[in-house]
DRENBA-783729 format. One record per residue (C-alpha): y, x, z; residue in one letter; residue number from 1. Coordinates in Angstrom, 2 decimals, always signed. Each point is the difference from the previous one (the first is absolute). Layout:
// DRENBA-783729
v: Y; u: X; w: Z; residu: A; num: NUM
...
END
This chain:
// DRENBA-783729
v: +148.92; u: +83.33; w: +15.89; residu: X; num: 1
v: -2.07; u: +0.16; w: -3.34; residu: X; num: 2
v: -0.87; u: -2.96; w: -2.00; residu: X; num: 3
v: -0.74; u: +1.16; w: -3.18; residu: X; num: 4
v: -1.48; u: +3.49; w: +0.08; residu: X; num: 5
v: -0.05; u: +0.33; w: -3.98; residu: X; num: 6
v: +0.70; u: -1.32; w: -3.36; residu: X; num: 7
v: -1.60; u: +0.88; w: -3.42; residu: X; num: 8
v: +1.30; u: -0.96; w: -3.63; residu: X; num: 9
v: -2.05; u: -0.36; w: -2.62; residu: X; num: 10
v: -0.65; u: +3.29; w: -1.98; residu: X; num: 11
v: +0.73; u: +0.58; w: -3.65; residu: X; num: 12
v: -3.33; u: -0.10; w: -0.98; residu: X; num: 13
v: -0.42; u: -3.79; w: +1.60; residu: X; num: 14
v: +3.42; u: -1.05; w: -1.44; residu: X; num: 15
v: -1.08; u: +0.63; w: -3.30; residu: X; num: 16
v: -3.09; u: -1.61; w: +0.20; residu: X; num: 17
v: +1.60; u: -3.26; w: +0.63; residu: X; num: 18
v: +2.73; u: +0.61; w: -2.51; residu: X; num: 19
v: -2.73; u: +0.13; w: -2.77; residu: X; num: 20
v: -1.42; u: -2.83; w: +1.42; residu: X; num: 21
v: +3.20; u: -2.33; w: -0.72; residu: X; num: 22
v: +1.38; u: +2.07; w: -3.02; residu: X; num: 23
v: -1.06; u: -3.04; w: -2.32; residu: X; num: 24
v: +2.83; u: -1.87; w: +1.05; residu: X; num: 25
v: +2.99; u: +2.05; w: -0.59; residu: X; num: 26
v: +1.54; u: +0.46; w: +2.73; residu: X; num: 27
v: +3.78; u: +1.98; w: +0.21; residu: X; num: 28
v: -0.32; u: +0.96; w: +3.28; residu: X; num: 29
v: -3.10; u: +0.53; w: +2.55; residu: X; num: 30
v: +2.43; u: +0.33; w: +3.01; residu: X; num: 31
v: -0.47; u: +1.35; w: +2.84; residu: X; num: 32
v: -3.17; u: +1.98; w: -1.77; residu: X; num: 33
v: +1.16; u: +3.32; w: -1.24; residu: X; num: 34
v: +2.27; u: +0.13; w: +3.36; residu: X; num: 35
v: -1.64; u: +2.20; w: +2.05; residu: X; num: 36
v: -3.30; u: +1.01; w: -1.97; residu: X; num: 37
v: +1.45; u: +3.40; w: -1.02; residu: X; num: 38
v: +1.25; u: +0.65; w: +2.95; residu: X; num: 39
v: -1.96; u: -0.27; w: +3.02; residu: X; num: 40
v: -3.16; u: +2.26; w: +0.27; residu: X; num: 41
v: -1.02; u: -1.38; w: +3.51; residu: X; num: 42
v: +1.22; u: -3.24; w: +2.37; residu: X; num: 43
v: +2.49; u: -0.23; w: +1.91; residu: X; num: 44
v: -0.99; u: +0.54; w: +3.37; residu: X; num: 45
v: +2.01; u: -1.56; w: +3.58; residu: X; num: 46
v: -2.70; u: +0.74; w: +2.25; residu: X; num: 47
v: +1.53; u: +3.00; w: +1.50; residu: X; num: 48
v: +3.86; u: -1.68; w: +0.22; residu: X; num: 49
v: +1.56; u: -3.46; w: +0.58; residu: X; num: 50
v: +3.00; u: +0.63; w: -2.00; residu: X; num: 51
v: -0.66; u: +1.32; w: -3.58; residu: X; num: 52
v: +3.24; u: -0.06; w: -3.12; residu: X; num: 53
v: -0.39; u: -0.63; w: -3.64; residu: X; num: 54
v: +2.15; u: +2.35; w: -1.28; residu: X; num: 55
v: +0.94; u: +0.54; w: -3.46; residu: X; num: 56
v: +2.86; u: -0.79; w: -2.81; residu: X; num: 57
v: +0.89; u: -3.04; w: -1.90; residu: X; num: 58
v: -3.13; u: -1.43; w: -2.13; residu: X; num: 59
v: -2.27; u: +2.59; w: +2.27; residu: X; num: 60
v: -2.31; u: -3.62; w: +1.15; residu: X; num: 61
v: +1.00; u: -0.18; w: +3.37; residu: X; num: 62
v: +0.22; u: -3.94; w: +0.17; residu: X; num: 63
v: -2.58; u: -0.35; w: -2.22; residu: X; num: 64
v: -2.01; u: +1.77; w: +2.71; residu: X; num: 65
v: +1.54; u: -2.06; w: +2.73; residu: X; num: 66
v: -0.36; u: -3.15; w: -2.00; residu: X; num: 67
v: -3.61; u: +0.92; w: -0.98; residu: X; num: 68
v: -0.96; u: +0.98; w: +3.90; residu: X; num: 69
v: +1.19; u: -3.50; w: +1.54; residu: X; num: 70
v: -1.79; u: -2.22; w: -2.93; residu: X; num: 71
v: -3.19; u: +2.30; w: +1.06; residu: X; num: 72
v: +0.19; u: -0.06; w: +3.83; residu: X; num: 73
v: +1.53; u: -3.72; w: -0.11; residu: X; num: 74
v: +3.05; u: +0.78; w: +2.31; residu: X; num: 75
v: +2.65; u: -3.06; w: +0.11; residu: X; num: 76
v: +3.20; u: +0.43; w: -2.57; residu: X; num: 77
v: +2.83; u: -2.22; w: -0.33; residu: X; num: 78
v: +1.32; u: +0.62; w: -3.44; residu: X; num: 79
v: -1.84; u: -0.25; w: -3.34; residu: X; num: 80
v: -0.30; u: +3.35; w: -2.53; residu: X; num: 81
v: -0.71; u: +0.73; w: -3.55; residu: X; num: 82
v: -3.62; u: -0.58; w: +0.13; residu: X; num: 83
v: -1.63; u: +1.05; w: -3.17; residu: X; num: 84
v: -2.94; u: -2.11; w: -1.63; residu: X; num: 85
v: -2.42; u: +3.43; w: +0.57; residu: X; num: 86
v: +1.34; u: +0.11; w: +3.63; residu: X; num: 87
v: -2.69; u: -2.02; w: +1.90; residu: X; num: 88
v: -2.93; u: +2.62; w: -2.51; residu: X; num: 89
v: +1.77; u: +2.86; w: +1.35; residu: X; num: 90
v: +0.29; u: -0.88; w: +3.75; residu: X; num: 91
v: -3.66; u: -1.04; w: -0.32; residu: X; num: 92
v: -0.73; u: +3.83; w: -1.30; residu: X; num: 93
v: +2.03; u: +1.12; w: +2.99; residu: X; num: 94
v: -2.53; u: +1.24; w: +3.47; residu: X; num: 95
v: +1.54; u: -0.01; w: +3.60; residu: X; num: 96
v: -1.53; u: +0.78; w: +3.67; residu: X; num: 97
v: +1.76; u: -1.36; w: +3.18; residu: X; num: 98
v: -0.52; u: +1.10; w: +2.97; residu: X; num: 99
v: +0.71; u: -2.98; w: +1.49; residu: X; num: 100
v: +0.16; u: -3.67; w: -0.85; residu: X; num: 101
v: +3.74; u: +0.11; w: -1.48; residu: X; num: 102
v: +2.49; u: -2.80; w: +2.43; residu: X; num: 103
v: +0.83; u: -3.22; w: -1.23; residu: X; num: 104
v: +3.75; u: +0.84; w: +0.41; residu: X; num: 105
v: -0.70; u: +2.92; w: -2.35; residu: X; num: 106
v: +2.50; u: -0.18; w: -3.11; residu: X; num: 107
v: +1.47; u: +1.39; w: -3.22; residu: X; num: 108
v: +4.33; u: +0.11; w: +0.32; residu: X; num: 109
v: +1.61; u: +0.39; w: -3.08; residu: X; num: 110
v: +3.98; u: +0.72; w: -1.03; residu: X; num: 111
v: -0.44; u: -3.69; w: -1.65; residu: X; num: 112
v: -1.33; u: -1.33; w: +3.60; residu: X; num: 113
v: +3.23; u: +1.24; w: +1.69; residu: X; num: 114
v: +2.33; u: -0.88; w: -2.74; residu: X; num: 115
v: -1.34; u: -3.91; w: +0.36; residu: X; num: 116
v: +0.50; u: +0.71; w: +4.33; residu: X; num: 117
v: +3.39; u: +0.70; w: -1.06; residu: X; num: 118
v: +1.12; u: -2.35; w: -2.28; residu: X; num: 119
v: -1.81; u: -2.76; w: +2.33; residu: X; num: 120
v: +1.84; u: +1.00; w: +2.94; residu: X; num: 121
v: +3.66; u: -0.03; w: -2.37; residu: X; num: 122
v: -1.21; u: -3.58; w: -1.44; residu: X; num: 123
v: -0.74; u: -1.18; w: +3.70; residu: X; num: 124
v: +3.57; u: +1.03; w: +1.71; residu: X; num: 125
v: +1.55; u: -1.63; w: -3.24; residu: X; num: 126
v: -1.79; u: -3.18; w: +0.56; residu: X; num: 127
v: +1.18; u: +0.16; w: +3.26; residu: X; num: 128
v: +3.61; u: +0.63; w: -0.44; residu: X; num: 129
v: -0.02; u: -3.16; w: -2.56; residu: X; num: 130
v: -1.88; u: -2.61; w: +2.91; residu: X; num: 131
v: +2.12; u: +1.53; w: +2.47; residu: X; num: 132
v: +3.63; u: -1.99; w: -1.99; residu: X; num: 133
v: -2.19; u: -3.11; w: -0.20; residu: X; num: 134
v: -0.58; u: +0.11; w: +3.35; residu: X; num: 135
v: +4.32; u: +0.53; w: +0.59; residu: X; num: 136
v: +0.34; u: -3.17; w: -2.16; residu: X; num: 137
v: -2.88; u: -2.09; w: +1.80; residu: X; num: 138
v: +1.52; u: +0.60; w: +3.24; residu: X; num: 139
v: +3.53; u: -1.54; w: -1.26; residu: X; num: 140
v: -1.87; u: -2.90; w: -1.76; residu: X; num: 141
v: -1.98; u: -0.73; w: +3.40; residu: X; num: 142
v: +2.29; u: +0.79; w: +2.46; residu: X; num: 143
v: +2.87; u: -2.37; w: -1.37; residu: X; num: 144
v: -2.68; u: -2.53; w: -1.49; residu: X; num: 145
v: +0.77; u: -3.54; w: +0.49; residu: X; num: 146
v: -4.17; u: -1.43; w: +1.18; residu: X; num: 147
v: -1.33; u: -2.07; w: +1.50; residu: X; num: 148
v: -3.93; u: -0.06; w: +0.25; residu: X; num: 149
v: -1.65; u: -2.96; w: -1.56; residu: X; num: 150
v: -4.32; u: +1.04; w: -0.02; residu: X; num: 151
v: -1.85; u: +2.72; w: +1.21; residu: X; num: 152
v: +0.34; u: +1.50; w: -3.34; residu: X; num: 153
v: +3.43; u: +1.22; w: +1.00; residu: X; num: 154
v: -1.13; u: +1.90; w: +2.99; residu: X; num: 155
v: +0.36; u: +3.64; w: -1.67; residu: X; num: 156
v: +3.12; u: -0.86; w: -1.24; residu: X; num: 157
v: +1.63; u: -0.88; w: +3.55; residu: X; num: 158
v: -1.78; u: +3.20; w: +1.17; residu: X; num: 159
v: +2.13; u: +1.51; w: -2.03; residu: X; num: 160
v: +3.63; u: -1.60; w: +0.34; residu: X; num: 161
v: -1.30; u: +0.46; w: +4.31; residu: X; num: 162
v: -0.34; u: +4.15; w: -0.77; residu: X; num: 163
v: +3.08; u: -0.41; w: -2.15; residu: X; num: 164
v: +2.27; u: -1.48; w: +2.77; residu: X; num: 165
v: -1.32; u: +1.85; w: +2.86; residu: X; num: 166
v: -0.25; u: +3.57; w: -1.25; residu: X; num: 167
v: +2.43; u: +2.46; w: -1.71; residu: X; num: 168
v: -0.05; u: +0.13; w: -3.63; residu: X; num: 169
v: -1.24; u: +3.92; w: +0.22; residu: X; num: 170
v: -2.72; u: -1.23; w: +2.42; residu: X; num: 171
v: -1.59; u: -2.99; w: -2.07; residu: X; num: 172
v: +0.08; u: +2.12; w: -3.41; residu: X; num: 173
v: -1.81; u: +2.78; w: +2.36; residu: X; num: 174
v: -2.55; u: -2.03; w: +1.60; residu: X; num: 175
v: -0.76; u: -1.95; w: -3.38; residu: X; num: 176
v: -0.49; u: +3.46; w: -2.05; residu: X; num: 177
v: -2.38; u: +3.39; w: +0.51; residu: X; num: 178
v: +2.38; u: +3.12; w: +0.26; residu: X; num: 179
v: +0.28; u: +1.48; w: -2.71; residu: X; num: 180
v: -2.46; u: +3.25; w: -0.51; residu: X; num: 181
v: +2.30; u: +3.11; w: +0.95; residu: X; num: 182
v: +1.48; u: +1.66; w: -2.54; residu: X; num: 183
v: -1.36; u: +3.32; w: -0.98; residu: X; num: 184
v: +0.45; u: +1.98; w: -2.95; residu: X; num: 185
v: -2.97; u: +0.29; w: -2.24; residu: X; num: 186
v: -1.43; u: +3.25; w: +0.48; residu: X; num: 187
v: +0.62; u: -1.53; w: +3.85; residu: X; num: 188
v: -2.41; u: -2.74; w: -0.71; residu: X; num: 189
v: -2.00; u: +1.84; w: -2.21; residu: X; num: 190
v: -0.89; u: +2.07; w: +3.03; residu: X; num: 191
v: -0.39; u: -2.92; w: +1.62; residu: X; num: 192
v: -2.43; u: -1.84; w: -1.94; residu: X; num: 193
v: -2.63; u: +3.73; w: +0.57; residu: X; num: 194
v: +0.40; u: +0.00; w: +3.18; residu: X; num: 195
v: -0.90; u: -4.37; w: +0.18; residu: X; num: 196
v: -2.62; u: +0.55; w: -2.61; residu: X; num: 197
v: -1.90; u: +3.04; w: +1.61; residu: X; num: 198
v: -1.84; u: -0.79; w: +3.01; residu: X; num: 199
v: -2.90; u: +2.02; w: +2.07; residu: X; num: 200
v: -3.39; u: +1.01; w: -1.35; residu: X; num: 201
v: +0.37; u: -0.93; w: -3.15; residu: X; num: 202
v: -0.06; u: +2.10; w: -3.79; residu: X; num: 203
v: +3.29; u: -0.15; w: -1.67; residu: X; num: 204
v: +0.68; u: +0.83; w: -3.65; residu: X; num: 205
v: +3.87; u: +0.47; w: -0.89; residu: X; num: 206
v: +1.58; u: +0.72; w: -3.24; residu: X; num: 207
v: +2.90; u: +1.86; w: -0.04; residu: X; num: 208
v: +0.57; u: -1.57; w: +3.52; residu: X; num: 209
v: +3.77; u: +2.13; w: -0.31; residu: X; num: 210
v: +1.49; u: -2.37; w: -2.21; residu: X; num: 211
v: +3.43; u: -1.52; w: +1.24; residu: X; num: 212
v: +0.03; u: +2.47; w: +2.83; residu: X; num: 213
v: +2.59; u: +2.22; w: +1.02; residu: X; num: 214
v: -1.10; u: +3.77; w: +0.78; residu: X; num: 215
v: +0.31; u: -0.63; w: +3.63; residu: X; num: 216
v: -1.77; u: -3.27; w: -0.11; residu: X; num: 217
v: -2.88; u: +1.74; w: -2.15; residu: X; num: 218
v: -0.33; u: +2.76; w: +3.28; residu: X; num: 219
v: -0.08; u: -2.99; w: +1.94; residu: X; num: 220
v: -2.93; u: -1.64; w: -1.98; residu: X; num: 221
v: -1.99; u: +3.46; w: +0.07; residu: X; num: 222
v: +0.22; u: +0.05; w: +3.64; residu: X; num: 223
v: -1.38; u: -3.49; w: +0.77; residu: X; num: 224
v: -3.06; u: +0.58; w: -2.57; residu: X; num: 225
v: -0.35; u: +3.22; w: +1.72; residu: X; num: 226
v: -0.31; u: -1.48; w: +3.13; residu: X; num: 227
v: -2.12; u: -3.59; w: -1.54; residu: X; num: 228
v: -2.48; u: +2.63; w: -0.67; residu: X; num: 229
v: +0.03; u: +1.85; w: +3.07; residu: X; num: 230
v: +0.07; u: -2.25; w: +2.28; residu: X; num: 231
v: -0.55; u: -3.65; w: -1.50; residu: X; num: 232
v: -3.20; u: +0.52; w: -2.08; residu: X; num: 233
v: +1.50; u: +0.20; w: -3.50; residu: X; num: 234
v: -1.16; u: +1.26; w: -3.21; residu: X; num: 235
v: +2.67; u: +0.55; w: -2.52; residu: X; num: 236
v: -0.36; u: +0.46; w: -4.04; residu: X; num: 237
v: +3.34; u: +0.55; w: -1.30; residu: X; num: 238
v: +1.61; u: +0.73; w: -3.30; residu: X; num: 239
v: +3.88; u: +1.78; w: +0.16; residu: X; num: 240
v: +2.18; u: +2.31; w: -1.18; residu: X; num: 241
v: +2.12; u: +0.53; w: +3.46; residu: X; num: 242
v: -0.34; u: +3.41; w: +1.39; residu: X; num: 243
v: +0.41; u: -1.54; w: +3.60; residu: X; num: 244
v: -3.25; u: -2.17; w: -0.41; residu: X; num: 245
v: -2.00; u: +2.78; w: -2.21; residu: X; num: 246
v: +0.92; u: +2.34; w: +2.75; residu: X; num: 247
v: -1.42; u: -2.50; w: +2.98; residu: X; num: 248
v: -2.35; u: +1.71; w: +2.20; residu: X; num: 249
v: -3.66; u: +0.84; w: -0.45; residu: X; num: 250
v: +0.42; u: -1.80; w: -3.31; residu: X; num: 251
v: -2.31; u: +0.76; w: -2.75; residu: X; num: 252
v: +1.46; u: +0.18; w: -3.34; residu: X; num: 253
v: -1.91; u: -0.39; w: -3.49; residu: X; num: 254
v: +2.40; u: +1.22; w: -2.67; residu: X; num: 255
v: -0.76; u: -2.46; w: -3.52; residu: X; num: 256
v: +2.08; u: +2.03; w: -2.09; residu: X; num: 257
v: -2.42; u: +2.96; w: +0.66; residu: X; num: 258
v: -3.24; u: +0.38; w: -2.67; residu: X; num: 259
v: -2.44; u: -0.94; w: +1.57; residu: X; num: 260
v: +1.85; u: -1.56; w: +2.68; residu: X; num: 261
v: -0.10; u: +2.18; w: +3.63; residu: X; num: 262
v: +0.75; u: -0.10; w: +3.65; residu: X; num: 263
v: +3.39; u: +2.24; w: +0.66; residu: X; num: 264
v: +2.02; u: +0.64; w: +2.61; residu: X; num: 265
v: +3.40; u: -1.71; w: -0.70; residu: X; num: 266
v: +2.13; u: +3.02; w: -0.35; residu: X; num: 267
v: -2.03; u: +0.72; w: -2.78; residu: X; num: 268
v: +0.96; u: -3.42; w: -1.56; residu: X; num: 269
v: +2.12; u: +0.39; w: -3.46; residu: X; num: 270
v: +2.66; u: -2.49; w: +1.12; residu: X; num: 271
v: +0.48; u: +1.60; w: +3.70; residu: X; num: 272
v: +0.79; u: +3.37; w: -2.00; residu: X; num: 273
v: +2.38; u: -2.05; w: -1.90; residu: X; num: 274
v: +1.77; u: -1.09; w: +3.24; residu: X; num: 275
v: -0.28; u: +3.51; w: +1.40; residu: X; num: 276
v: +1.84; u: +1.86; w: -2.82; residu: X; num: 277
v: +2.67; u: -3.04; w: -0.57; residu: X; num: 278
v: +1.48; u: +0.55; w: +3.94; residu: X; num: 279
v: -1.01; u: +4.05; w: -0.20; residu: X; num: 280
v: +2.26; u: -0.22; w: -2.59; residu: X; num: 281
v: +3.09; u: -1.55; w: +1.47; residu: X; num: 282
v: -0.08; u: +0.83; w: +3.61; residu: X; num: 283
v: +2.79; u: +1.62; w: +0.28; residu: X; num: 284
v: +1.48; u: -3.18; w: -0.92; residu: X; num: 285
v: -1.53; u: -1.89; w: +3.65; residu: X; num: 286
END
């Protein structure tokens, strides 16, 4: 399924015309113009495939063009960026088409997002662990308390010391406390936290979604957005370096590093040739 069928950035001619337009007030920077201006002769079109990768090297734009895609289509995000004053002129410059009306459960995920999902989840269990040896020493105070109930204001109290005599110590800290969230490493929960976050029909725009995750884990990822967009109605825009998600089927890849930036296959892909020779060169090592 195709949401957005295409998305234009404002030309160099248009970016300077607003840059003379503000010069008076001396700006240093007029991020994110000058990004892409140089770059990109024509828009970047989805129409033709659900899954389409930013590809390109360190400082090439790709999460500007993320970041600058979900201000313009209005898609849900968690975490805050580094949102320039100019940024709100420059998404205004920007043009889309959809296709469709884009889902409310439509959504930028950034590394930041699942770094917070993962940190929450560490924060939660510890929280846990700590109520759980208040709980221990409750069930001592109530269960050997001497009471005697003298209002009704006392009535939660002998609800206690009652659970405290009749029921093992293990079974009143239990019943009094939510389990604990299972334990997973974090490029286990990162994993996790796509496959929660991602649900049918809906346009999803992931930065460097490969962050935290193991090799195998990142195969696994590339095989359930594979499969969101085959068979769930999902449109994915998606910035990465990982040769197992560049390489996902009947992607379309626009290489940023190129001049002006172009749709290649990704064997053609600097990086992938980069991989190719490293192992070529020590396989008789495997």
């Amino acid at each position: 399924m195709v949401y957005l069928e295409r998305f234009t950035f404002p030309g160099d001619d248009k970016e300077i015309e607003f840059m003379w337009r503000v010069q008076r007030t001396c700006y240093d920077s007029f991020y994110p113009f000058q990004v892409f201006a140089a770059r990109q002769n024509e828009p970047l079109q989805f129409e033709c495939a659900p899954m389409t990768i930013l590809y390109g090297g360190n400082g090439s734009g790709k999460t500007t063009a993320l970041n600058v895609i979900a201000e313009k289509t209005g898609v849900k995000r968690d975490s805050s960026y580094n949102k320039s004053a100019f940024f709100p002129d420059y998404v205004d410059m920007c043009a889309m088409e959809l296709a469709e009306p884009l889902p409310e459960n439509s959504r930028i995920i950034t590394s930041d997002d699942v770094f917070d999902y993962m940190l929450n989840v560490r924060s939660l269990n510890e929280g846990i662990d700590l109520k759980r040896e208040t709980l221990f020493g409750d069930y001592l105070d109530a269960k050997y308390a001497d009471f005697r109930m003298q209002s009704i204001a006392d009535l939660e109290r002998l609800k206690t010391i009652n659970a405290s005599r009749r029921k093992t110590q293990s079974k009143f800290v239990r019943d009094a406390l939510i389990d604990n969230i299972p334990e997973f490493s974090n490029g286990e929960n990162a994993y996790r936290y796509f496959i929660e976050k991602i649900e049918e029909n809906g346009l999803y725009i992931l930065d460097e979604p490969e962050n935290s995750l193991s090799p195998k884990r990142q195969q696994e990822l590339a095989r359930f957005l594979e499969d969101s967009c085959r068979f769930f109605g999902c449109q994915f825009i998606i910035s990465t370096h990982s040769p197992f998600l560049i390489s996902m089927r009947g992607a379309k890849i626009y290489d940023l590093d190129a001049r002006p930036m172009a749709a290649k296959p990704w064997t053609a892909l600097e990086n992938m040739r980069v991989y190719f020779d490293f192992f070529q060169s020590r396989q008789d090592e495997f």
